[in-house]
C-alpha positions in Angstrom: 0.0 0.0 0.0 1.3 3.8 -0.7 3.0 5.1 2.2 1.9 6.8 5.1 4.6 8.3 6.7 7.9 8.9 6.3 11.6 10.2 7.4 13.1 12.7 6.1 16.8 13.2 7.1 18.2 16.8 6.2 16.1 20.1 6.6 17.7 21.9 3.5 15.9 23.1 0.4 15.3 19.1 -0.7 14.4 18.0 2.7 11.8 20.9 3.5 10.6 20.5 0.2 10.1 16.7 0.5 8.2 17.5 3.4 5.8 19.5 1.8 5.5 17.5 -1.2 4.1 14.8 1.1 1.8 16.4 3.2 0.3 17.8 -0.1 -0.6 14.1 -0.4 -2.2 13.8 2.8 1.2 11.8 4.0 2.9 12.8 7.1 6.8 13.7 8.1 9.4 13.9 10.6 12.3 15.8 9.4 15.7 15.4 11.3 18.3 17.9 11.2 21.6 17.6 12.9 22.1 20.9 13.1 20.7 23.1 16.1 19.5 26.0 14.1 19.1 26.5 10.3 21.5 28.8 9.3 22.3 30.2 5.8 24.5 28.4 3.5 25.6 29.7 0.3 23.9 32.9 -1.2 22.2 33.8 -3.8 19.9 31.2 -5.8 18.3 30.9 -9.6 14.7 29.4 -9.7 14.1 28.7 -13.3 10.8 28.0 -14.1 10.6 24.3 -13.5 11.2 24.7 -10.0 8.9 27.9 -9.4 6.5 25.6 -11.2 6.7 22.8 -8.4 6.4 25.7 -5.8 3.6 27.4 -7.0 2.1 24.0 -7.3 3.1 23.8 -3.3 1.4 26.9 -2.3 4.6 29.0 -1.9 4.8 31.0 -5.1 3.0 34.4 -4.1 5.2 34.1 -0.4 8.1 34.2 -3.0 7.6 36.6 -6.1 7.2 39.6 -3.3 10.4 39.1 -2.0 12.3 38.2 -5.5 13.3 39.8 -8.4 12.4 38.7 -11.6 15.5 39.7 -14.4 14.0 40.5 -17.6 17.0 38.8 -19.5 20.2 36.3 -18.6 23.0 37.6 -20.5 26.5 36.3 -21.7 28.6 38.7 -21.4 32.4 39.0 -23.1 34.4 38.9 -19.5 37.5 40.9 -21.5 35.6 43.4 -23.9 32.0 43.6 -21.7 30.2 42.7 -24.9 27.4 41.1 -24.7 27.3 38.2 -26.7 24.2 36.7 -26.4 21.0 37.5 -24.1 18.0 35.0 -23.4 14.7 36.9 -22.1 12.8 36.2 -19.2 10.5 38.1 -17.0 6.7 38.3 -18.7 9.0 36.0 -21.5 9.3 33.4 -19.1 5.8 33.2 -17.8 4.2 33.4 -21.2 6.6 30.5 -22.8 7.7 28.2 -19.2 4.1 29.0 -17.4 6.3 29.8 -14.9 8.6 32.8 -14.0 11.8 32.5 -13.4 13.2 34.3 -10.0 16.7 35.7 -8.2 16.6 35.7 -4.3 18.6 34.8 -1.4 19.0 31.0 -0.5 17.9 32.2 3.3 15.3 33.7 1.5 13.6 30.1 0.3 14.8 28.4 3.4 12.4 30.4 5.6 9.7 30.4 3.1 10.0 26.3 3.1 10.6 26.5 6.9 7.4 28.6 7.7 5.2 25.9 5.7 6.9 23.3 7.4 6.4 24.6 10.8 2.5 25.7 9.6 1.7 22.3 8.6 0.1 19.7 10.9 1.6 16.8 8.8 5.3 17.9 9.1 7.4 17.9 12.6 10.6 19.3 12.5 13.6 18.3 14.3 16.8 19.9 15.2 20.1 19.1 16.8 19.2 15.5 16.3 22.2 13.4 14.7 21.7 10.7 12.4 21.9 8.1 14.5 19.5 8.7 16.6 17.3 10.0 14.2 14.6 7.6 13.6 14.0 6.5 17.3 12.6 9.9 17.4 9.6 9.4 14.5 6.0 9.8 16.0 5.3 6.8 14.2 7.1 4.1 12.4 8.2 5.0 9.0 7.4 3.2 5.3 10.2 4.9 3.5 13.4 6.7 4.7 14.3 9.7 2.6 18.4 11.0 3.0 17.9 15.3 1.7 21.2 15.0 3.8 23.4 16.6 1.0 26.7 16.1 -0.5 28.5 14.4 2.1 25.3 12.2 2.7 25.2 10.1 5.8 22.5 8.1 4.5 24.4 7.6 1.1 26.9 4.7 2.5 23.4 2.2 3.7 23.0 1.9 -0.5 24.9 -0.7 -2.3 26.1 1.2 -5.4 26.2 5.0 -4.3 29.6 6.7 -4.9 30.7 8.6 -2.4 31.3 12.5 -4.0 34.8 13.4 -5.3 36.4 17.1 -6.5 35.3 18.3 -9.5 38.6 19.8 -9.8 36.2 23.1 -9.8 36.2 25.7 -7.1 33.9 28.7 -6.5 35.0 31.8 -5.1 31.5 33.8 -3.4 30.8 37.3 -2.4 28.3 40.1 -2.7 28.4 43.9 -3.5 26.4 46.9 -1.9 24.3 48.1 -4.2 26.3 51.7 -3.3 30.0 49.8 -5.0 28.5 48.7 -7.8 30.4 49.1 -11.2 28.4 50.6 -14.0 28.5 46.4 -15.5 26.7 45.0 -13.3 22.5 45.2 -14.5 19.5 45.6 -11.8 17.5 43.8 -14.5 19.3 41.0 -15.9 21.6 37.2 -14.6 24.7 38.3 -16.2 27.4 35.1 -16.8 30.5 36.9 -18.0 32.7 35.2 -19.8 36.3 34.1 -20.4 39.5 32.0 -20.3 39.6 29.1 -18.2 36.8 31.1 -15.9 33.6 32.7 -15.7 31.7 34.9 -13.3 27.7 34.8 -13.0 26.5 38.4 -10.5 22.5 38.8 -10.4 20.3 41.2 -8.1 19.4 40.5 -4.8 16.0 42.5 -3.9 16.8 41.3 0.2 20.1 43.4 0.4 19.7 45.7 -2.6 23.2 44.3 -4.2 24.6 41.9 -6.1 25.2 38.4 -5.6 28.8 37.3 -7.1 29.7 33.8 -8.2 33.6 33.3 -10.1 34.3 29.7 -11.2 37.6 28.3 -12.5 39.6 25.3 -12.3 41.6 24.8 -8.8 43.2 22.2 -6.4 41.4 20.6 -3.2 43.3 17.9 -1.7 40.7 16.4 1.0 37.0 16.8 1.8 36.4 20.0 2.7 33.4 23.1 2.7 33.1 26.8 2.8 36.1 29.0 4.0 38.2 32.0 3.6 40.5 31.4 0.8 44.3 30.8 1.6 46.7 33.2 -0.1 47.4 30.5 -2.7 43.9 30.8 -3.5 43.3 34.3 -3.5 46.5 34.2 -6.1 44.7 31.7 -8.3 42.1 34.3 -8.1 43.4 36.7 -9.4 45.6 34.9 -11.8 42.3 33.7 -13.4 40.7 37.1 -13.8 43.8 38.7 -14.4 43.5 39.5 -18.5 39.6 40.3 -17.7 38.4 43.8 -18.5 39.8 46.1 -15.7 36.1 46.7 -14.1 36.5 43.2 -13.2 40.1 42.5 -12.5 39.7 46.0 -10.3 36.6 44.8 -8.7 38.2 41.4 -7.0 41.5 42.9 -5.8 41.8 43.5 -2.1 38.7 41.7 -1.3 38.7 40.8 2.5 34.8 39.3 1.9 35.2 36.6 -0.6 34.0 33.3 0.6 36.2 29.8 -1.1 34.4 26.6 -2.0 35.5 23.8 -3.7 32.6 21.9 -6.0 32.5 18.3 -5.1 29.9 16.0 -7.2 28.2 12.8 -6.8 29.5 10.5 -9.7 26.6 8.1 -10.7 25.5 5.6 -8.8 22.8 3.8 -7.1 20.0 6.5 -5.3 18.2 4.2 -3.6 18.2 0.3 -1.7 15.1 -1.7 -3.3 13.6 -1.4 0.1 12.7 1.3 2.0 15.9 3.8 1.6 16.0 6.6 -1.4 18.2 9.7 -1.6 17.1 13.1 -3.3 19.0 16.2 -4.3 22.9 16.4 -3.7 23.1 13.2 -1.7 21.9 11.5 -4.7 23.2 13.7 -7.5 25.3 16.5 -6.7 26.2 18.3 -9.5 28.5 21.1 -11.1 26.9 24.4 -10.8 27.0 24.7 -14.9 23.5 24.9 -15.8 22.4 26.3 -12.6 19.8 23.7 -11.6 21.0 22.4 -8.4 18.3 23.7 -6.3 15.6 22.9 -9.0 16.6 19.3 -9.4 16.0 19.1 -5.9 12.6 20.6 -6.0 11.7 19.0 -9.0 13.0 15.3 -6.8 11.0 16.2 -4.1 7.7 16.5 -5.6 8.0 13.7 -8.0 9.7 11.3 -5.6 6.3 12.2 -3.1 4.2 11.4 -6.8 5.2 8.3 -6.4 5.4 7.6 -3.1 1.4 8.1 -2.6 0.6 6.0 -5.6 2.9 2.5 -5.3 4.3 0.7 -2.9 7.4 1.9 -1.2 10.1 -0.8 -3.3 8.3 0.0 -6.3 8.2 3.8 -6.0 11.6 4.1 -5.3 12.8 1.8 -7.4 10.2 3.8 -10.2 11.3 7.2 -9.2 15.3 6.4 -9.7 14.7 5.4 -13.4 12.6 8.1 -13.7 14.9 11.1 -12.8 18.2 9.6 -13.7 18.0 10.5 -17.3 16.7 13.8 -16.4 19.6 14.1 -14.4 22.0 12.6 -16.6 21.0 14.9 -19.5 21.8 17.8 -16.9 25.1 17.0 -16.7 25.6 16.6 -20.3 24.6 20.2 -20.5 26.7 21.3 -17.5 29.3 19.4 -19.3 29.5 21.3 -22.4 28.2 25.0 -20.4 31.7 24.5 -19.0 33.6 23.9 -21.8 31.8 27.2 -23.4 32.0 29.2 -20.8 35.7 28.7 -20.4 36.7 28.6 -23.7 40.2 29.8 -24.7 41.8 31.2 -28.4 40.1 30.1 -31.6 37.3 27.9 -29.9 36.2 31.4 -27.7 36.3 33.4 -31.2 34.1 30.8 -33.1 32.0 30.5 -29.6 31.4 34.7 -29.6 30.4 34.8 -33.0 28.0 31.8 -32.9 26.6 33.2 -29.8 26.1 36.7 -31.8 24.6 34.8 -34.6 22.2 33.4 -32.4 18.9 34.9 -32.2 16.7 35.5 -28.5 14.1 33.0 -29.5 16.6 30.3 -30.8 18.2 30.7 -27.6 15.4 30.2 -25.3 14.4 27.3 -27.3 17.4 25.2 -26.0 16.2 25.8 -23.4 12.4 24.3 -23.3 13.9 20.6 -22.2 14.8 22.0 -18.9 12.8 25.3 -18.0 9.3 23.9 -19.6 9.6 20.7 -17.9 6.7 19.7 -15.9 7.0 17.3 -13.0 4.9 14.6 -11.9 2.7 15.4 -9.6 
């Protein structure tokens, strides 16, 4: 029989959501968070309109779209001449074409949106400072199906046969954010702008909650052992610079002397087994963390959520995990592929950046947004 209630371990945007994907179908959750408090991680997030889809489906879209911003355009941008190169639209575009808009806001932003529909709902019970082990003597009732929303470095990952653990994606990010008052003259109030150059690129969008700029610069880098946020080292503030170094003087200018940049290496999930053929499935990063590329990590683990709770209230618990697995995989598969080849546009060097500016140029708004239909017009189960 469909389940009735379930475990959820992790309280992050998967968890949360997973939560209130099931009480949507009338099944009930206890959500255990190690942590004592949910505090921010990361900063700024992309919702692209598959994942605003799943939320307005959730009851959460209004809460969100008075507290976002929605950019009109997301433009690639020429990181050494400013040029832009190419510019997809979005804003009243995005709702006409996705049915769904597309939206910039602070991670902490969704957190407490997710967090105060959590806490609202009778179905869902939230609980914090609890570790893993001790996690599901703590359920009000016994639980059909264990859920792991416990990201990354997944706890629940090493009880399935066949899930990798993560390894470096010999990527690193390098976070910060700007006042609205030190803005350069580059950065656009109404537009996701992914600047682009050599063996790096930088994505910046508005954040309506602080009034500046969110700042993300990705290049290759070194990471010897597991490891999360931090300030960077001075070998890593050199590679920073040494990467942006050629880059139009606005930009170069801009990350010299910063005392506010937050380092993170990328670490991904290879692919692997998400789930045990029992009771045990994985959602989000713990089962598919991936390079930030395409810019659909948060959205593939809204869109898991709801679909994995789809199934969940329709099959039995082997059979909807087992179902739900081959049913994302190639989603998430495909996603890769695309992050895959965003990366080696993005970073392209010589000849094969020439050729990629002028196709990019040749490239009209509509063409461009239709590559994009697969991902942003996608419509989960549900």
């Amino acid at each position: 029989m469909p389940v009735e209630h379930a475990a959820i371990i992790g309280a992050g945007i998967a968890g949360l959501t997973a939560a209130l994907a099931l009480a949507r179908r009338g099944i009930s959750s206890d959500i255990f968070e190690q942590a004592p408090v949910l505090a921010e991680v990361g900063a700024g997030l992309q919702i692209s309109p598959n994942a605003s889809h799943v939320l307005a489906e959730l009851g959460l879209l209004d809460r969100l779209t008075s507290v976002w911003l929605e950019p009109q355009s997301i433009r690639l941008i020429s990181g050494s001449s400013l040029r832009e190169l190419a510019a997809v639209p979005a804003g009243n575009f995005a709702r006409n074409r996705w049915g769904a808009p597309y939206g910039v806001l602070h991670r902490k932003t969704l957190q407490k949106t997710l967090l105060d529909a959590v806490t609202d709902n009778p179905l869902c019970a939230l609980h914090l400072g609890t570790h893993f082990e001790s996690n599901l003597a703590q359920c009000r009732r016994p639980a059909e199906v264990i859920i792991g929303a416990d990201g990354v470095w997944s706890k629940l990952r090493q009880a399935i046969a066949g899930a990798h653990a993560p390894h470096f994606s010999g990527n690193v990010a390098f976070r910060f954010t700007i006042p609205k008052a030190e803005a350069p003259g580059f950065l656009d109030r109404t537009s996701v702008s992914a600047l682009l150059g050599s063996s790096a690129h930088m994505v910046c969008y508005p954040l309506k909650e602080t009034g500046g700029f969110n700042m993300v610069a990705i290049t290759a880098g070194n990471i010897a052992a597991q490891a999360w946020q931090g300030q960077p080292t001075p070998v890593q503030q050199e590679l920073l610079q040494s990467r942006f170094r050629h880059w139009h003087p606005s930009i170069s200018g801009l990350l010299r002397g910063r005392n506010d940049i937050t380092f993170w290496p990328l670490f991904e999930a290879i692919p692997g087994r998400w789930q045990d053929g029992d009771k045990t499935v994985l959602i989000g990063d713990a089962a598919h963390a991936m390079m930030p590329f395409a810019a659909q990590g948060a959205a593939m683990a809204i869109e898991d959520a709801f679909e994995l709770a789809a199934f969940l209230a329709t099959r039995p618990v082997a059979e909807a995990i087992s179902l739900f697995e081959r049913h994302r995989t190639p989603r998430i598969a495909k996603l890769r592929q695309r992050g895959a080849f965003n990366r080696f546009a993005y970073h392209a060097r010589g000849p094969i950046r020439l050729g990629r500016d002028i196709v990019l140029s040749l490239k009209p708004p509509q063409s461009l947004a239709a590559d994009l239909d697969w991902i942003y017009g996608y419509r989960p189960i549900g």
